[in-house]
N, C-alpha and C positions, 0 to 999 in steps of 0.2 A: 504494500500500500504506500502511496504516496504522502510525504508528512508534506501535512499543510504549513507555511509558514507563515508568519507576520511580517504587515506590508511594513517597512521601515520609516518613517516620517520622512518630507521631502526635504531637506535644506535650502532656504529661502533662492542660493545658487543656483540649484536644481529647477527651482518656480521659476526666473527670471528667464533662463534659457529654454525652458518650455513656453513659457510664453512666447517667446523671441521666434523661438520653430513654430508656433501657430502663428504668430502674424505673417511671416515668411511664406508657408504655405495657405495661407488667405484661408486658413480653417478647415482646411480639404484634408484627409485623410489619403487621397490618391494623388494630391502632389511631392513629387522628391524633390529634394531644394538641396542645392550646393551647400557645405558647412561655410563657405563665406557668405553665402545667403545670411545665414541665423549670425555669427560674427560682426557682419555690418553694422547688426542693429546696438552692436555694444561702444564703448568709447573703445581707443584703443590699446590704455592698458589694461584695462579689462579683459582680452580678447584670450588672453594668455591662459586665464582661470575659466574662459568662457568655452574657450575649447576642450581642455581637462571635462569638465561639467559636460557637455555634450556628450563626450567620448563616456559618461562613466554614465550617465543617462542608459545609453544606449546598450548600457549593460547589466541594464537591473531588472532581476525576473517579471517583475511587474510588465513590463515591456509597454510600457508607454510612447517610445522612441524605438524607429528600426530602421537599421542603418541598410545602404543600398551599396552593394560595390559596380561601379563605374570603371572608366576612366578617373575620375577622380570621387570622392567618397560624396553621397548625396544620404542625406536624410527626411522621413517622412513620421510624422504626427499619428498616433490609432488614436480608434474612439477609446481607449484606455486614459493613455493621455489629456486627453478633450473632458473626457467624465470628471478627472482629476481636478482639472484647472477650475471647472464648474462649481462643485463641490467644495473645492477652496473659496470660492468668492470669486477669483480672479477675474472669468469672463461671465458672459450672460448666455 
């Protein structure tokens, strides 16, 4: 049997760059968006922690974030993610 886990709390990091990846993808779950897509939206020494954040995003069981391999690496938003940011308050 599979042991169920506990969802881990986000890190405010973790919110800012999921929002960042839903404005990027205009809230669509079937758009993949360049990581400098989501990056732009940061200042840029931010970008450094923003990318770390992304990358670790994309690697949490929850799977909010799924990473697309390319030519160069694109990422896209699930309704996981979207329920998430909802449920925070974040978006509407």
């Amino acid at each position: 049997m599979w042991k169920k886990t506990r969802e881990k709390p986000l890190t405010n990091e973790e919110i800012a760059v999921l929002v960042a990846l839903w404005e990027a993808c205009n809230g669509s779950v079937h758009a993949h968006v360049p990581e400098q897509a989501v990056l732009s939206r940061f200042k840029p020494h931010f970008r450094g922690l923003a990318r770390k954040t992304l990358r670790k995003l994309a690697r949490r069981p929850e799977r909010y974030v799924l990473k697309h391999k390319n030519r160069e690496t694109s990422y896209s938003i699930t309704m996981m993610g979207i329920r998430k940011l909802r449920e925070l308050g974040v978006i509407t």
